[in-house]
N, C-alpha and C positions, 0 to 999 in steps of 0.2 A: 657645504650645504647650508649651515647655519648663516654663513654672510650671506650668500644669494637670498636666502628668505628675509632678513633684515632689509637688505636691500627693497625687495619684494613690497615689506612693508611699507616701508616710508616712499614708496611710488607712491601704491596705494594710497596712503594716508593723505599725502600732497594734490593727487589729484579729485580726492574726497575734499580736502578745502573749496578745491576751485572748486567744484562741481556743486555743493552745498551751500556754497556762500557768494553765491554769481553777484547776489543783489549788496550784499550785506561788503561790511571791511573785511577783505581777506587780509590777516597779517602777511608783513614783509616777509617772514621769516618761515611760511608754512614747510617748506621742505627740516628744516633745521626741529620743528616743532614734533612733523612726524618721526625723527630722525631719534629725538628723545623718547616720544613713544615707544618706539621699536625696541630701543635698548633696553627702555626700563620697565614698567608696565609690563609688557608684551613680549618682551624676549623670555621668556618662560613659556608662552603657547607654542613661538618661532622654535625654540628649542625642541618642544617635546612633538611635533611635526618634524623636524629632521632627526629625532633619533630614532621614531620607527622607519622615517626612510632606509637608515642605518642599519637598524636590525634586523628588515628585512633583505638589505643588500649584504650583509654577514653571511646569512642563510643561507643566499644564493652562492657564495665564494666557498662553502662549505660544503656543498651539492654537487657543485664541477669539479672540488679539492677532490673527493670521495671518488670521481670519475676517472681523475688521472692516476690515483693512487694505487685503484683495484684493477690490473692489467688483467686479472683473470674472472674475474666476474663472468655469470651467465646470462644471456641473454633479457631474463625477465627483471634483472637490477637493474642491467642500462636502461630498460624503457619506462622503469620506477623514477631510474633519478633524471632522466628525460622529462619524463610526467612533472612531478616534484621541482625542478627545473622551471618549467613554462609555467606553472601556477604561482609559481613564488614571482616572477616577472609580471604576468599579469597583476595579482596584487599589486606588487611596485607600482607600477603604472595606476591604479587606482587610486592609491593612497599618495600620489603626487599629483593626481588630477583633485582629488579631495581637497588637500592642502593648498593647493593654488585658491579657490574659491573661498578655503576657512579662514587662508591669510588675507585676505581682500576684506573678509567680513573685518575681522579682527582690529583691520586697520581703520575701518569706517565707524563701527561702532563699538570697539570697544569691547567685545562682549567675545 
């Protein structure tokens, strides 16, 4: 998760030179430039963007663990942790749609 966002970044970042500097000297080196960025500077945002990814994907694997575990369960806990289940997925899905858009920023300005 952490490398794909790195990654992420320094696209980002690279294509943030070109796009920003059409007119101007783009360095030889802009991939290499965003590349530092990412690891250093910014690998601290990258990071804490993939470990809620993480925490919520824990959450989920603890949801379905509880599924297979409880062969005797009644009917209104499977459809809890069904429920519970699909919202923890939507989430996900949110907070990696988030993170695409924050890592983009991130990489363009800095902030």
């Amino acid at each position: 998760q952490v490398l794909a966002n790195v990654v992420h970044v320094t696209v980002a970042g690279a294509f943030s030179y070109w796009y920003f500097m059409r007119d101007a000297d783009i360095p030889n080196s802009a991939t290499t430039e965003s590349l530092k960025r990412a690891c250093g500077p910014f690998f601290g945002s990258i990071c804490f963007g993939s470990l809620i990814i993480a925490v919520i994907q824990t959450l989920r694997v603890v949801v379905r663990g509880g599924a297979n575990e409880g062969g005797n369960d009644n009917a209104a806990m499977q459809c809890l942790r069904c429920i519970l289940s699909c919202v923890l997925k939507m989430l996900e899905d949110v907070f990696r749609y988030v993170n695409k858009y924050a890592f983009t920023r991130v990489a363009i300005y800095g902030v």
